[in-house]
C-alpha positions as CSV (number, residue, x, y, z in Angstrom):
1,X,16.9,-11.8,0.3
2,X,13.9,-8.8,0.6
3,X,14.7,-6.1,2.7
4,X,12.5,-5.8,5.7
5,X,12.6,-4.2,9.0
6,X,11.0,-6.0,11.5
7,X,8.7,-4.2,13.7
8,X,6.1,-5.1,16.2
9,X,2.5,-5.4,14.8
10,X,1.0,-2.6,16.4
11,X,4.0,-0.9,16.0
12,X,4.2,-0.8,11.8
13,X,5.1,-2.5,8.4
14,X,8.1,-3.1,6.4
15,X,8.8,-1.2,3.4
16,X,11.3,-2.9,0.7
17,X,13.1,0.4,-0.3
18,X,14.4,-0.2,-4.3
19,X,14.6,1.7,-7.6
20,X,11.1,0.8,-9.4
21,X,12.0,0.2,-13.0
22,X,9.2,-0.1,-15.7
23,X,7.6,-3.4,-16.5
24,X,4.8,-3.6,-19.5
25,X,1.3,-2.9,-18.5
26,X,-1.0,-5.4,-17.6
27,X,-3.3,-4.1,-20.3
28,X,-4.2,-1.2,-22.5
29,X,-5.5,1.0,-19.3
30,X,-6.9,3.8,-18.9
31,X,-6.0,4.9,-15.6
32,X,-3.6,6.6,-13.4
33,X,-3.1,3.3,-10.9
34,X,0.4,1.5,-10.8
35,X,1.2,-2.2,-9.1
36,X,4.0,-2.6,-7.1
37,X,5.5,-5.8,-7.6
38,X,8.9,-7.1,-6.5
39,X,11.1,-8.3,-8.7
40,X,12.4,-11.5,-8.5
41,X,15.7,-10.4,-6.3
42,X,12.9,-9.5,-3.4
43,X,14.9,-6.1,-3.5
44,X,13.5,-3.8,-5.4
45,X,9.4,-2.8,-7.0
46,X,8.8,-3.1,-10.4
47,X,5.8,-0.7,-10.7
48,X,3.6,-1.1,-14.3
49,X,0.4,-0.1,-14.6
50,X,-2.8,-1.6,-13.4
51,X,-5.5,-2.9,-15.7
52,X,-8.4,-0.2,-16.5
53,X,-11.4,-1.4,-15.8
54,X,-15.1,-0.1,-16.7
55,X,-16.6,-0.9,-13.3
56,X,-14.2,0.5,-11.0
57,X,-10.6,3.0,-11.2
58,X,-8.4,0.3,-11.7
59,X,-7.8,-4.0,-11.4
60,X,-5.3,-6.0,-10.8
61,X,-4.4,-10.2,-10.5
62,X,-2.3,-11.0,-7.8
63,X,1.0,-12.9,-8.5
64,X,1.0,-16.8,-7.3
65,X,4.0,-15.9,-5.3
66,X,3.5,-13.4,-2.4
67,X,5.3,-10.6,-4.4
68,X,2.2,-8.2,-5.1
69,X,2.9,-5.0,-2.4
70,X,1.5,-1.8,-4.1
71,X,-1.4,-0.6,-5.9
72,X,-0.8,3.5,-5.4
73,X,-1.6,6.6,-8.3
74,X,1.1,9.3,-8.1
75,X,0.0,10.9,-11.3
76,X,0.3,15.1,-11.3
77,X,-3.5,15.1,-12.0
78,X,-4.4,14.1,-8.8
79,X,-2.9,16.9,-7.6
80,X,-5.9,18.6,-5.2
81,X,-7.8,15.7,-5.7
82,X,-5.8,12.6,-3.6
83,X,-2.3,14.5,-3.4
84,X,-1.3,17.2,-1.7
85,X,-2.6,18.1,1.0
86,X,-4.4,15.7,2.9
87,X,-3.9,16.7,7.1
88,X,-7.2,16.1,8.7
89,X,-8.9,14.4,5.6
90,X,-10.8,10.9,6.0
91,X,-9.3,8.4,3.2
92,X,-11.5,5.9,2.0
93,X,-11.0,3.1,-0.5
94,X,-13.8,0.2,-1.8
95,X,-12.6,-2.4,-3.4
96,X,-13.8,-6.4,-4.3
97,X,-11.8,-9.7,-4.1
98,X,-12.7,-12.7,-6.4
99,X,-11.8,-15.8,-7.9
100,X,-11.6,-19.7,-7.6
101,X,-8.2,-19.1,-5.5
102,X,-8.1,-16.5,-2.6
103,X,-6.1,-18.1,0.2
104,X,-3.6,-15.5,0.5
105,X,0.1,-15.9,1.5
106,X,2.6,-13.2,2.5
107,X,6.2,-13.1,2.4
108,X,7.9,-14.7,5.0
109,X,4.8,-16.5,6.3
110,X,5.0,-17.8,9.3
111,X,6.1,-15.3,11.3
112,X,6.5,-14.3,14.9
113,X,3.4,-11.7,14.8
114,X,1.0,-14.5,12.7
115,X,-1.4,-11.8,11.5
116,X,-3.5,-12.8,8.1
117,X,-2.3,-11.1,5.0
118,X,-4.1,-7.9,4.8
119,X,-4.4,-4.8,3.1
120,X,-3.8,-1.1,4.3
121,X,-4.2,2.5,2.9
122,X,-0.5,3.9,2.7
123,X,0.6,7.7,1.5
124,X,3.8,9.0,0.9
125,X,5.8,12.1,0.0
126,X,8.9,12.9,-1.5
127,X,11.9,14.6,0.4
128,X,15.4,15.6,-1.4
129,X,18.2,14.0,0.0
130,X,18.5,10.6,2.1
131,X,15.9,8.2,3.1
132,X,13.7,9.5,5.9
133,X,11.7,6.9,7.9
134,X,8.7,9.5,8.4
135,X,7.9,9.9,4.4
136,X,6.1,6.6,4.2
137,X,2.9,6.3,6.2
138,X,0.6,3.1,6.7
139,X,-2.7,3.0,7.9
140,X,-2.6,1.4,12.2
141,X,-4.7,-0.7,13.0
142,X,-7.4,-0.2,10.0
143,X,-6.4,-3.0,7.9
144,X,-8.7,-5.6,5.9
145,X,-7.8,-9.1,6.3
146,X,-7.9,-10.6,2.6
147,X,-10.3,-13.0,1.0
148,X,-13.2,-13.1,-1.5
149,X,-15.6,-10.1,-0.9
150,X,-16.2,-6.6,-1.2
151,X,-14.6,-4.3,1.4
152,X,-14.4,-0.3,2.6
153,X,-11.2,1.0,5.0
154,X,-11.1,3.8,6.2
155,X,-8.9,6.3,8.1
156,X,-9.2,10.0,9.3
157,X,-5.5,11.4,8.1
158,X,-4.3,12.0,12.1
159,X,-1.0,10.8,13.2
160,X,-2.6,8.4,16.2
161,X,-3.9,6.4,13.2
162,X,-0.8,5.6,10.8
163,X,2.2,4.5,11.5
164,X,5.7,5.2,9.7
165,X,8.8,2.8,7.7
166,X,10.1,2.1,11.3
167,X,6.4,1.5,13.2
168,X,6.3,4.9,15.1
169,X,2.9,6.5,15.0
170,X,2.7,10.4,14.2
171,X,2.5,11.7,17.6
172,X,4.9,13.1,20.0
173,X,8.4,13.1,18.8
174,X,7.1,12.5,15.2
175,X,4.1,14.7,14.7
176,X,6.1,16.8,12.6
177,X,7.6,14.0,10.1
178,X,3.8,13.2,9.8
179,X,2.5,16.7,9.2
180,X,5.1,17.1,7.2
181,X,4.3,14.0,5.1
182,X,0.4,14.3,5.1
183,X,0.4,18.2,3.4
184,X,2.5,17.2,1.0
185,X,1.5,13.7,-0.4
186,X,3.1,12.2,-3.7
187,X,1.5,9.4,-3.8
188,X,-1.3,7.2,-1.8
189,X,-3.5,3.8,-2.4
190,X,-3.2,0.3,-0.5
191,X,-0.3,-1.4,0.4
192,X,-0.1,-5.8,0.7
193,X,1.3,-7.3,3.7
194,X,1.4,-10.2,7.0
195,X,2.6,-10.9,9.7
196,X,4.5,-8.2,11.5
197,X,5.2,-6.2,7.9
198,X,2.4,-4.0,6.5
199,X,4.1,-4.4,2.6
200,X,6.4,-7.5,2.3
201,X,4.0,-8.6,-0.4
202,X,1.1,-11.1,-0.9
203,X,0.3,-13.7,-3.3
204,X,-2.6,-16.0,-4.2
205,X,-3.2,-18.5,-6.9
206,X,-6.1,-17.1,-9.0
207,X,-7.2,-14.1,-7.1
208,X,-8.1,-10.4,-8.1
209,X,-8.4,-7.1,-7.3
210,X,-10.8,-4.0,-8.4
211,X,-10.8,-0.8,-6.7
212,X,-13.8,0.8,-7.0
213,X,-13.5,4.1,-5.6
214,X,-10.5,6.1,-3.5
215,X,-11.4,9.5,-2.2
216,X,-9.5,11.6,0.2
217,X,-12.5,14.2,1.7
C-alpha cells in the first residue's frame, strides 16, 4: 500500500518518502528533468529522465495508472539558476497538456477532500540526518487542475503560500523550517496529485506533458 499522510486540503499533500532507484530514460534527452514515478509497490519513486524535447525543457507521457508524481531537475548546474537560494523569489512554470486521453485519475480517487487531480510547483532541500517534515515544500492554494491546454502557475517563494510534508504553511512556528528550506533548494519543478494529497500520483490513458519554461526570478 502507498504511503500517504492524510492531511486537510488547504492544509497540504502527501509525499510517498522511498529510495528512488534508476529506471532507463524515456528517450535519448538532453535535459536535466527527471520523472517521478512509483514503482509498482506504491512505496517508493523510480526517478528516469524525462524526454528532451526541441520546443520546450523537457516532456513526459503520463502512466495509465495514476503513478506519475514528479517531474523536478536537481542537477548541480542549476545551481544559481533554480537552486539555491530562492527566499522571496516568484517561481513560474508553463507548460501544455495534449492528447486523445486527458481524463485524469489520482491515487486513491475518491476521496474525502474530492479535489480534481492537479498539478503544483514543489521545492526541496536536503538535510543530514532523519526525515524532517519542513524539507519538502508544495505550492497552497496555486494549483492547476489537469486537462488538455496550456497553463502558467505561479508562486512568490513566501511561507503563507506553500505548505510542507505534514500541511503546515511556513509561518509562525515553522517560518524557520521554511527559510531554512527555501535558501537552500536541492531540487524544485511540479509535483501530481488529488484529492486531499498534493503527490499521490496521477495517471491518464494517452496524455502528455511539455514544460516549456521554469524560472525562479
Amino acid at each position: 500500500m502507498r504511503i500517504r499522510h492524510i492531511v486537510a486540503i488547504v492544509a497540504g499533500p502527501a509525499l510517498a518518502l522511498g529510495v528512488a532507484v534508476a529506471v532507463p530514460a524515456q528517450a535519448a534527452p538532453a535535459t536535466t528533468w527527471h520523472v517521478g514515478v512509483y514503482n509498482p509497490s506504491g512505496r517508493a519513486l523510480s526517478q528516469g529522465a524525462a524526454a528532451g524535447t526541441a520546443d520546450g525543457l523537457a516532456s513526459l507521457r503520463f502512466t495509465t495508472t495514476p503513478d506519475t508524481a514528479l517531474l523536478v531537475t536537481r542537477q548541480g548546474s542549476q545551481k544559481g539558476n533554480l537552486l539555491g537560494d530562492i527566499t522571496g523569489a516568484t517561481v513560474s512554470a508553463t507548460f501544455t497538456i495534449t492528447g486523445s486521453g486527458t481524463v485524469f485519475t489520482y491515487y486513491g480517487e475518491r476521496d474525502a477532500c474530492g479535489a480534481a487531480a492537479s498539478a503544483r510547483l514543489f521545492f526541496q532541500t536536503s538535510t543530514p540526518g532523519n526525515f524532517a517534515e519542513t524539507d519538502y515544500w508544495w505550492s497552497n492554494p496555486s494549483s492547476i487542475p489537469l486537462a488538455a491546454g496550456t497553463f502558467t502557475i505561479t508562486a512568490t517563494v513566501a511561507g503563507g503560500g506553500w505548505s510542507d510534508y505534514n500541511g503546515h504553511f511556513g509561518t509562525d512556528a515553522y517560518a524557520s523550517g521554511f527559510a531554512a528550506a527555501a535558501a537552500h533548494v536541492t531540487a524544485i519543478g511540479l509535483s501530481f496529485g488529488g484529492g486531499c494529497f498534493f503527490e499521490n500520483g496521477v495517471g491518464a490513458p494517452d496524455a502528455s506533458l511539455t514544460l516549456t519554461a521554469f524560472t525562479v526570478t
